[in-house]
Every structure is written in structure tokens, then in C-alpha cells.
N, C-alpha and C positions, 0 to 999 in steps of 0.2 A: 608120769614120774613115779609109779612103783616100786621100780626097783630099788632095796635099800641099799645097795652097796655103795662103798662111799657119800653117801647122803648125812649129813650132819641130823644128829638128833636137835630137833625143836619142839619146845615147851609151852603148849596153849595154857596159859593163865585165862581162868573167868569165877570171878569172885562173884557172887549172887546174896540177895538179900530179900525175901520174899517176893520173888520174880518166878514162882510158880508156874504163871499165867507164859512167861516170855521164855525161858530157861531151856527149853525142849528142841526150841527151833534152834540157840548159840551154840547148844554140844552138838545136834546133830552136823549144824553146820561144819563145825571142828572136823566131826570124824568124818565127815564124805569129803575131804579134803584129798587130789588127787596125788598128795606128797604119803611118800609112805612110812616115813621115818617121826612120828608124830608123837608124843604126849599128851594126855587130855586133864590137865587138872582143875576142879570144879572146887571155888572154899566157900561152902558154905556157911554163910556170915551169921548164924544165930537167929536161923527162919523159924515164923511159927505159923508158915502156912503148910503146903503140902509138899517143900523142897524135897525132903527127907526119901519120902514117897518117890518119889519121880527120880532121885538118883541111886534108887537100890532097882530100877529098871534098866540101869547101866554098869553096874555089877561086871565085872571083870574087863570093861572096854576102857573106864576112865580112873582116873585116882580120883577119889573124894575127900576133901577135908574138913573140920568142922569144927567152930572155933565160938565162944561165945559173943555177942556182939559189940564190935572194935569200931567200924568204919570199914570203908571201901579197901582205905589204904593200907591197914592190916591186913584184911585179907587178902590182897594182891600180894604185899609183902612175904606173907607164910606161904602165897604157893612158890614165889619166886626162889625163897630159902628152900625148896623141897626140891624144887624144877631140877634136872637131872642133863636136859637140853644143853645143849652150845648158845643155841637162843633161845629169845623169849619171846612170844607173842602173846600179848593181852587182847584179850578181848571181854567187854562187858556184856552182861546178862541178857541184856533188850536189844544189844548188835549181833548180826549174821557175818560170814564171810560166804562170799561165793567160792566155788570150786576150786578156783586154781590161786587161790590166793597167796596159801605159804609157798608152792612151789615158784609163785614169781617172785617172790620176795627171796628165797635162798640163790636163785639163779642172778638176782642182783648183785647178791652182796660175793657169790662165786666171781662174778663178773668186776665187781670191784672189791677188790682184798682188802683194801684199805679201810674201807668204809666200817663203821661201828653202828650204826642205825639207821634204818629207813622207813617212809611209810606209804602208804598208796594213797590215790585218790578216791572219793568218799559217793555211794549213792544215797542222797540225804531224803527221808520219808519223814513226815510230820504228819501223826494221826492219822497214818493210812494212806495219805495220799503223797505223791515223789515234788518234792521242790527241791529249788535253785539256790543253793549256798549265796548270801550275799558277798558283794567285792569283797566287802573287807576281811572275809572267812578265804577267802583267797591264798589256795596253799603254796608258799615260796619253795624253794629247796638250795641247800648247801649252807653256808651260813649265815641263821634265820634269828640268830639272836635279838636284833635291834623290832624287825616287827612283831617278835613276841611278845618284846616288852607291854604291848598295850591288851594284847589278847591272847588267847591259846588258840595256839596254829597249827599243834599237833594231837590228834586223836586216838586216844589210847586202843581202841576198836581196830588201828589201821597201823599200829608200828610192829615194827620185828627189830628185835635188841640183839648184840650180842651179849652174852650176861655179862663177859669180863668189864665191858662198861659201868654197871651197874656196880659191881666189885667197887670200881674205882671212884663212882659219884654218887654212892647211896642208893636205896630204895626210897621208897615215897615217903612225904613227912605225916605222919600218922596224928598229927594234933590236927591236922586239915580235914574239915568234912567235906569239902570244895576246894577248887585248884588245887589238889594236892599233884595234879598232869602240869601243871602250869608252871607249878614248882618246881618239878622236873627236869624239866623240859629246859627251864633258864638254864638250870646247874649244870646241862650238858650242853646247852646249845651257844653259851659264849667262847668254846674252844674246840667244839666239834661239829662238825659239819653234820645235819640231818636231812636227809635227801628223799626225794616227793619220786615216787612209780608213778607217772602220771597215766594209771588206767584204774578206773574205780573196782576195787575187788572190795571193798567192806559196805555194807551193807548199815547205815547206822539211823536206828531209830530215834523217836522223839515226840513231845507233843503228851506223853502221861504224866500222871498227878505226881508220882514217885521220884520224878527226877527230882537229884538232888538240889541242884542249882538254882532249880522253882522256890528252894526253902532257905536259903541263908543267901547273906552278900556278899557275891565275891570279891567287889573292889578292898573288900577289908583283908580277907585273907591273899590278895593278890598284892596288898601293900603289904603285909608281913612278912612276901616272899620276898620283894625287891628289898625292904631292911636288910634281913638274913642275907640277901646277897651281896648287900654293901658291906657289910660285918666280914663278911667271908675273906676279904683281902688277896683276891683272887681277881678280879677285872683289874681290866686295862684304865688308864686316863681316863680315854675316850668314852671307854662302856660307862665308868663312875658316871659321868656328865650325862648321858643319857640316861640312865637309872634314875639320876636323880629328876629329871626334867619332868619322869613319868611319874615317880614318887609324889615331886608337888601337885602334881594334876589330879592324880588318883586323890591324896590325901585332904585337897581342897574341894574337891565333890565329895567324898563320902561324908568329911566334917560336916557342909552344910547341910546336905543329905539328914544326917542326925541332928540339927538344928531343929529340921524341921516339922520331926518327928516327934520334939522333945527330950531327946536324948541331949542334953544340954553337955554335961560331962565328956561321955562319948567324945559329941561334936567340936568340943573345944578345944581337945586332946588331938585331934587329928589336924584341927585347923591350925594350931599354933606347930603341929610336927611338917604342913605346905608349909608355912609363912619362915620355917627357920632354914628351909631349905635354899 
């Protein structure tokens, strides 16, 4: 799929963050991409390892950008406000795509007009070595709202956006160090359909000290999302009833969670926010 004619331009987003070490392999990945009509932009999130270095080796092939240190979710955000693409494709710093990835994905969404985002199936590596997604990482497709609610089902490594979407429900919420994909992902997934390539073209690492989600709890900022989308006044009956089913659940484990930890305050705040539910 070289030829650029008629080929929609799309927009690789990869925010980095002292990912020196991993960074080399996600851009290359981008650009041996066999779609020809491609973007490469890199925002680098206020590194002070050798990012700097390594992206003036790619001097005239990618946009670089460079912002003080925000979060993941500004920088995805700033490349997205830059992106020049019809779509978006993210991809994070420590994930590769294989070869033909963008062009399966444009030829999907050619193939269905309708459709506003999609993502592929995933080849999962933990420290080096290839494992087996468990059941419950099990990716649905079309509309996926209800088993989001408990977990994120969609991988930012492996979606292609169109941006007018994005237009319409926001970029990422940037107070999230965590789930801010999760966040996402709700705000469009209760009225639009997000659809699974069921052939793994992303490539997504895991298993190092960096990752984010080794360091803060998500169930907390996963319960601040489902608020925010009760607040929003935008679900159905039915979606409310389920929001909230997951809100008690979530909010009655982290509470004790922080009980037990000591976090008395905390814990008592979230246990009386299950119990009024």
C-alpha cells in the first residue's frame, strides 16, 4: 500500500517519557509501516535521559515535540491538537506495531464508512517472554460499553481514531496519571460502537519497573471516571443502573482497601460514597 493517492493521511501519536531504552524500536516501527501516507509524531514528555539525543537521529522523517512534564495524557493530547491526519493512531513508547498494521486498519474502516474507531488484536510480551492475555482481557467488539465498565478493553497501542470523533468527545482527561484510556474509552464507548481486527498487528510490551500502573490505584481513578460519567447526563436508564452497580463495587473495595492501609479518611469517604449507592 504505497501508493499515496487517495490514501487518507494518518497520524501516529507516541508520547514518551524517559523511554530512551524502548523509543527507537516504536518510531521505527511507525515508519516501516507499509501505508504510505503516514505521520510520525513523537511528544516528548520532559525527558532527562538521552530522548533528546535519539530524536535529532530522526530529523526530517518525524515531527518532534517537547513539552515540560505534564503526564502521558498531555502529551498524547498536544500531539493529537498538532496531528494534521484524518486519523489518529497512538501508540505508546514500550509498544511496536508490526508492518501492516495502519494499512489494515484504514482498509477497515474504507470498508466500513460508518465506523468511527477501531482496534486490532494484541501480541502480549511480559519481560521478554510472549503470554496469553487472560479471559477477562478478552477483547469484545461493537458495542463494548457494559464490559468496560469493570476494566479497559481497549489498548491505546492498538486503536485507529478518526479525529472528528475526538472533536466530538474530548481528548484524554489530563488530571489522570492512570486510566485516563479507560476514561476514554467509556465517553465514547456508550454511543459508539468500537470494533476488534481480530489479527494481532500491535505488538505490546510489559513487565518494567516504569509502567505506570505498577504506581498509583486505578480502582480510584476508574471510580472518578464512572462519577464524571454519571454527572455527564448523557447515559441511558439502563447504562445509569449499571454504572452504578460497578461504582458500589469498585468504591466498597478501594474504601476497605484504604481501611487497611490506614488511610482512615480516605477509606471512609469512598465506603460511605458504595453504601449511598
Amino acid at each position: 500500500m504505497k501508493d499515496t493517492n487517495e490514501m487518507p493521511l494518518v497520524s501516529a501519536i507516541i508520547p514518551t517519557y524517559n523511554r530512551d531504552w524502548a523509543l527507537k524500536n516504536a518510531i521505527d516501527s511507525a515508519l516501516n509501516q507499509d501505508y504510505g501516507n503516514l505521520e510520525v509524531i513523537v511528544i516528548d514528555d520532559g525527558s532527562t535521559d538521552d530522548t533528546n539525543d535519539l530524536l535529532q537521529q530522526y530529523k526530517g522523517k518525524i515531527v518532534a515535540l517537547k513539552q515540560t512534564n505534564k503526564g502521558v495524557s498531555a502529551a498524547r493530547n498536544l500531539g493529537i491538537q498538532r496531528a494534521a491526519g484524518e486519523y489518529i493512531a497512538l501508540l505508546d513508547s514500550d509498544d511496536a506495531w508490526e508492518k501492516e498494521k495502519i494499512s489494515c486498519q484504514v482498509r477497515f474502516f474504507k470498508e466500513n464508512p460508518k465506523a468511527l474507531i477501531c482496534q486490532t488484536e494484541e501480541i502480549w510480551i511480559r519481560n521478554g517472554k510472549r503470554v496469553n492475555p487472560r479471559k477477562k482481557h478478552k477483547k469484545p467488539s461493537g458495542m463494548i460499553f457494559e464490559p468496560s465498565l469493570q476494566l479497559c478493553l481497549v489498548s491505546p497501542s492498538s486503536v485507529m481514531i478518526k479525529k472528528e470523533l475526538l472533536d466530538e468527545k474530548g481528548l484524554f482527561n489530563e488530571a489522570f496519571p492512570v486510566c485516563e484510556d479507560y476514561d476514554l474509552w467509556l465517553r465514547i464507548s456508550y454511543d459508539t460502537k468500537i470494533y476488534l481486527i481480530d489479527r494481532p498487528c500491535t505488538i505490546k510490551q510489559g513487565g518494567h519497573d516504569d509502567q505506570l500502573s505498577s504506581h498509583h490505584s486505578q480502582d480510584k481513578f476508574r471510580i472518578q471516571s464512572l462519577l464524571n460519567l454519571m454527572e455527564s447526563n448523557r447515559l441511558s436508564q439502563s447504562q445509569e443502573t449499571m454504572v452504578k452497580k460497578v461504582l458500589k463495587k469498585k468504591s466498597l473495595i478501594y474504601g476497605n482497601g484504604c481501611m487497611k492501609r490506614g488511610r482512615t479518611e480516605e477509606g471512609e469517604y469512598y465506603l460511605s460514597l458504595g453504601q449511598a449507592l
